[in-house]
N, C-alpha and C positions, 0 to 999 in steps of 0.2 A: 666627647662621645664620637667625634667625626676627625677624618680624615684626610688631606689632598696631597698625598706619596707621591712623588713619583713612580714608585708600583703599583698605586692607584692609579693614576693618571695613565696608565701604559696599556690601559684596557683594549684602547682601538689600534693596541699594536698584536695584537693576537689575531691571526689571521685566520685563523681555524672557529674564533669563538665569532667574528664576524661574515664569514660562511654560514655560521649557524642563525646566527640573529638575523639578515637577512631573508635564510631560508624557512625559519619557522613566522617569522611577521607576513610574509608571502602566503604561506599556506592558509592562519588565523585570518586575514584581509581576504580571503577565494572562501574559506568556513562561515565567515561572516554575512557575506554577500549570496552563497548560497543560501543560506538559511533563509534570510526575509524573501526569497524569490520562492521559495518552498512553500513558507508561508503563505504570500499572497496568491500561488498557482494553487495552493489545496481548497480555499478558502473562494476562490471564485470558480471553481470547478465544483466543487458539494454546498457551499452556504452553509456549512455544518461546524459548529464551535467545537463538538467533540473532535474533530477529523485534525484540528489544532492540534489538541492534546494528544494526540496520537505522534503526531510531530515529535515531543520530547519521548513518549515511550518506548519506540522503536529507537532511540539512540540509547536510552537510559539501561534498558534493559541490558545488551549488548555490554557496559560499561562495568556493568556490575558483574553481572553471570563470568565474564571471559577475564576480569582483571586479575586475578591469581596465574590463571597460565600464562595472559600476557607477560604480566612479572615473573614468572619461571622460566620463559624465552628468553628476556631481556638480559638474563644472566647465563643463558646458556650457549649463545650465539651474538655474532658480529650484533652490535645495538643500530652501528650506522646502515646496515646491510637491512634492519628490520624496518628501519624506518623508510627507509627509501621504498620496500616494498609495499608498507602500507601506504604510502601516501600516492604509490602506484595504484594501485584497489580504488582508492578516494577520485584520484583524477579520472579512473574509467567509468565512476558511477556519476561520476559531474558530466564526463562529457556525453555521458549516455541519455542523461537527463536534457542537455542540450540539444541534444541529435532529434529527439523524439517530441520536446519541443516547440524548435522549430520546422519539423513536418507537420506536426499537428498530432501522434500518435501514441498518446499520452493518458493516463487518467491518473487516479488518485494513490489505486492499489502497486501502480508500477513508481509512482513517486516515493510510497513509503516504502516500498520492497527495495529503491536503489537507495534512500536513506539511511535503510538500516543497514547497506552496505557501506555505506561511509561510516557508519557509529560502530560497525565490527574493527575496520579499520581503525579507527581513532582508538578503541578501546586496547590493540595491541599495539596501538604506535604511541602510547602517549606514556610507559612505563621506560622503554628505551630510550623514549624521548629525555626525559626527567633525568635519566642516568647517565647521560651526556655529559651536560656542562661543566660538569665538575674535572673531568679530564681533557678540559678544553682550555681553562684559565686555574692560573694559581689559587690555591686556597683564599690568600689574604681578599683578592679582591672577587672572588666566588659571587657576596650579597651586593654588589655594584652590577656584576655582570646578570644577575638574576633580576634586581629592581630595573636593568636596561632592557632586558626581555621584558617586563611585566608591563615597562611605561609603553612599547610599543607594540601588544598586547593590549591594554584597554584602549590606546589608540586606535586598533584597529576594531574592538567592539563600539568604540564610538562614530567613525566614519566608514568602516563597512558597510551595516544595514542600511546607511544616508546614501554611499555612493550605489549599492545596491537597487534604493528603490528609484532615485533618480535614471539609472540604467533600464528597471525594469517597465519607464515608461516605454519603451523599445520593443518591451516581450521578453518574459522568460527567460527563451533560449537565449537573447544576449548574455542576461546574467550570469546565464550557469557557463558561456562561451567566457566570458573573463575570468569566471572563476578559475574555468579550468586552464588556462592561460597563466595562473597564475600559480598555479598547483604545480605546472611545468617547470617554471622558475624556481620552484622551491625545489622540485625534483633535480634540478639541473645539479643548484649550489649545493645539496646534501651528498649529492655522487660525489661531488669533487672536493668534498671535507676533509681534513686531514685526521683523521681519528685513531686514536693508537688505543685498543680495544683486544686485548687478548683474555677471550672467555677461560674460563675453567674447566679441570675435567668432565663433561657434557655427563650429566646425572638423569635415570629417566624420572619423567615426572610422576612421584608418588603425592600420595597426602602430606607426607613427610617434609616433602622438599616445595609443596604447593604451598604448605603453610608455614615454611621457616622462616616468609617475611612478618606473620602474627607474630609468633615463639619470640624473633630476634626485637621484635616494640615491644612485646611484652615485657621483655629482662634488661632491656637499657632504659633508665628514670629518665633521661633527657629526650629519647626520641619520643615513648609512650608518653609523657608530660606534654612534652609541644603538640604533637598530632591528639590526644584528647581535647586540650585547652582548646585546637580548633573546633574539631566534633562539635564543644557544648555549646562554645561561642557561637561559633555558625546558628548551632540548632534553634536557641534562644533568639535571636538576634533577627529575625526574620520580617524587619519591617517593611521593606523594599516590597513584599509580595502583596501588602495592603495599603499600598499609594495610589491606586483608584478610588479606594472609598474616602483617605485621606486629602486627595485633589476636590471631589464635588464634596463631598458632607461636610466636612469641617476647614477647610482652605476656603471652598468656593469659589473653583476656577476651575475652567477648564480645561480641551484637550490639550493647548497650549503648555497652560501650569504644569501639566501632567507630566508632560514630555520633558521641560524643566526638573521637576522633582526626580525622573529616572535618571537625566542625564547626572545631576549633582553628585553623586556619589563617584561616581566612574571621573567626574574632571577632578573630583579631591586625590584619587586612586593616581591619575596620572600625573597631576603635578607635583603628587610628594614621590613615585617611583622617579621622575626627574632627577628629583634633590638627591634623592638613595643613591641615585647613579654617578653622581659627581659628588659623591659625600662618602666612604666608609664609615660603618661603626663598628668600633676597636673596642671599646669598653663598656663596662655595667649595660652590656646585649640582654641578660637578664632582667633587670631593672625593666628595661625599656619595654623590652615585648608587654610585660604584664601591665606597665601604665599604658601601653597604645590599646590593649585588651580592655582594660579600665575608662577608655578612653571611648572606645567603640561602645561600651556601655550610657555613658554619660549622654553621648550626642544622642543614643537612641531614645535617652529620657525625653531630652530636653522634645526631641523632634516629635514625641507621644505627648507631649503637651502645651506645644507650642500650635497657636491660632491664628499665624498669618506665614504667609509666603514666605517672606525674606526672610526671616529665622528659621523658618524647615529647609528650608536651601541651605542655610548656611551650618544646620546641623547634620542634614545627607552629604553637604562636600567633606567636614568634617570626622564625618561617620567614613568615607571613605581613604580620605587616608591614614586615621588611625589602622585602618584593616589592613592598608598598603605598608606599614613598618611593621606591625605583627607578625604578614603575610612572609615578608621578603627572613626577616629575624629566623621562625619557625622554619622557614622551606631551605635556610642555608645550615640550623643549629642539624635537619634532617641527612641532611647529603650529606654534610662534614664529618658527623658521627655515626654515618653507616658506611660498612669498608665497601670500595666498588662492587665484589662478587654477590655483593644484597641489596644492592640500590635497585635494580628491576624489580623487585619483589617487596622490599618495603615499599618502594613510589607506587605501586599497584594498589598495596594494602590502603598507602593515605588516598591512593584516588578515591578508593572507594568508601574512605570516609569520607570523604570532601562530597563526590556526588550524590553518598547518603546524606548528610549531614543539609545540605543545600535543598534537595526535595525534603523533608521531612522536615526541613522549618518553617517553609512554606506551608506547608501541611498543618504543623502544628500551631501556627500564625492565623490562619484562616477558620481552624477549630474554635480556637479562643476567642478572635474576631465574634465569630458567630455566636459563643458563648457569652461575651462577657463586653462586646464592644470592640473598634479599630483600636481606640487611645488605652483602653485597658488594659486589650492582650499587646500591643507595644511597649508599655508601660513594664507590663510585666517583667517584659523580654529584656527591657533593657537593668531592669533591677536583676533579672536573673545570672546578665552575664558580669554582673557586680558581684555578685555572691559564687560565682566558677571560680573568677579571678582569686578573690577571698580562700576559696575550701585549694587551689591549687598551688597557691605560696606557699600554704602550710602543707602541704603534702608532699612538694616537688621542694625542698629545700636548697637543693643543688642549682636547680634551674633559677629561684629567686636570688641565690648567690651569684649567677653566672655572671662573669666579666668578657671575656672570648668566646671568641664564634669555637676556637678549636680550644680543646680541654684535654685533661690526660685521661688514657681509659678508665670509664667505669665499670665496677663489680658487674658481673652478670648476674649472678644469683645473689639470693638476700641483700641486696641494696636495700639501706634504711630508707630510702625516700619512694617506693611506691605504693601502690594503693593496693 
């Protein structure tokens, strides 16, 4: 199932693809670290829990509403020219947040209004983003160089918020001062990327052309199969968001336990995108996605019904890297199997599954919670993403067949295997 080529192994000879991982691990460590400073500045300025939740709205919103045209841009113009600019936009709203601060001339409504210009930003930098790496390294080792991003990536969601709030004993402005420090650095290495990027005839943006990244998941079985499979998964799966009730009611432990049970998931995430990274897999890709899927199901049982500590730890770290082979499997079978001129625009389309899918299981977790119990509606969740797996072998045929990341074209229209 794995790999260690020597065109594997040649990963950190690509000088372009290590520009880029540098520059986006830089940006995600300055994202991270601003957020918890956001956090604790909104939060000791109002005392208002709502004022939190506002935090994710004002980025959420932005993600969703602008990702279609993001994704229309991304195809229609330089991608490295876009990103450099948004993440221009990000660093002025970091350092403005700095500035204000550390004078003191700050409240709540100027922090969410420069928030939600970092979350416009991200929302048109992150479809260019996506449609990068594939023109950076070879095909074969594409899910290496992607699980290399992703391990240092929850790397940085794991000691971001830590180096963050350790920093923020200092005040605020320090934080958002490294952030944006750090935002520079990313800015620097993305100018000097080597990206060989030549757009298409520049088309204006109708309905037509907004929605060709729907139309083109819709009529391919292998892209619409993986990027569903996550939707369900995702949506079902949503225990993460009821590990407070699960730490004090039925663990019995505290803020300590707590912070344990978040972190487990994210150390499983990064020690298996490790192994990803110094491992290719070359064969039955299909097979695997659907047991790591299966997989992410099982730990979520066991973790809805397990009574002590060290078995929910060890079913969240496990929960997390089945999600990390899934993760890396789905987001390389995506890029592989859409031609460059659609990759901004499909990558837009799964963001916006991803960031629908991600709120609204939260959502749907907390329903049932309140409905039916923590351990039941988990319970649930994890039988349910048993039965996706189930209904999606039999419906994506091709995809349970898969052996290779790359395949020969499939039928556009009347494909036997979609839904």
């Amino acid at each position: 199932m794995t790999s260690s080529s020597p065109e594997a192994v040649s990963l950190l000879r690509h000088r372009a693809f290590l520009h880029f991982w540098f520059a986006k691990n830089a940006s995600s460590f300055g994202f991270q670290m601003m957020s918890v400073a956001v956090g604790w500045q909104i939060y000791e300025i109002t005392h208002r829990a709502l004022d939190l939740g506002l935090i994710g709205l004002v980025q959420f919103v932005p993600s969703v509403l602008l990702a279609l045209p993001a994704g229309h841009l991304a195809d229609q113009f330089d991608r490295r020219r876009i990103v450099t600019l948004c993440q221009s936009i990000e660093w002025l709203a970091i350092a403005l947040l700095a500035v204000f601060s550390l004078t003191g001339h700050i409240n709540e409504v100027g922090i969410l209004a420069l928030v939600f210009v970092v979350g416009v930003g991200k929302a048109f930098e992150f479809p260019a983003l996506q449609s990068m790496l594939p023109a950076l390294v070879p095909a074969a080792v594409l899910p290496r160089a992607m699980a290399s991003t992703a391990s240092a990536g929850q790397a940085a969601m794991i000691a971001g918020p830590a180096l963050g709030g350790l920093l923020y004993v200092a005040g605020p402005g320090v934080v958002y001062s490294v952030s944006g420090a750090l935002y520079l650095i990313a800015l620097t290495l993305m100018s000097r990327l080597s990206y060989d990027h030549q757009p298409p005839r520049r088309e204006p943006a109708t309905l037509k052309t907004l929605f060709a990244g729907v139309h083109f998941i819709r009529h391919r079985p292998a892209v619409f199969g993986v990027i569903s499979l996550d939707l369900f998964a995702v949506l079902l799966g949503g225990a993460t968001a009821l590990l407070p009730i699960f730490a004090r009611d039925i663990l019995h432990t505290g803020p300590w336990g707590l912070g344990l049970l978040r972190a487990a998931p994210a150390v499983g995430a990064l020690l298996m995108s490790v192994w990803l990274a110094h491992n290719s897999l070359t064969r039955r890709v299909g097979p695997i996605m659907f047991a790591s899927v299966a997989g992410f199901g099982v730990a979520t049982i066991v973790f809805a019904l397990s009574s002590t500590l060290w078995l929910s730890l060890v079913a969240l770290f496990a929960l997390g890297a089945f999600d990390m082979v899934s993760m890396v499997i789905r987001g390389a079978l995506v890029q592989l199997e859409t031609p460059d001129d659609m990759r901004g625009r499909v990558s837009a389309v799964n963001a916006i599954f991803i960031n629908t899918s991600n709120q609204l299981g939260e959502f749907e977790s907390g329903i049932l919670a309140a409905a039916l119990g923590a351990v039941n509606a988990t319970l649930i969740g994890g039988i349910g993403t048993l039965v996706v797996v189930g209904l999606w072998t039999w419906w994506f045929p091709s995809l349970r067949r898969r052996q290779g990341l790359v395949s020969d074209p499939e039928p556009i229209e009347g494909a036997s295997d979609t839904l």
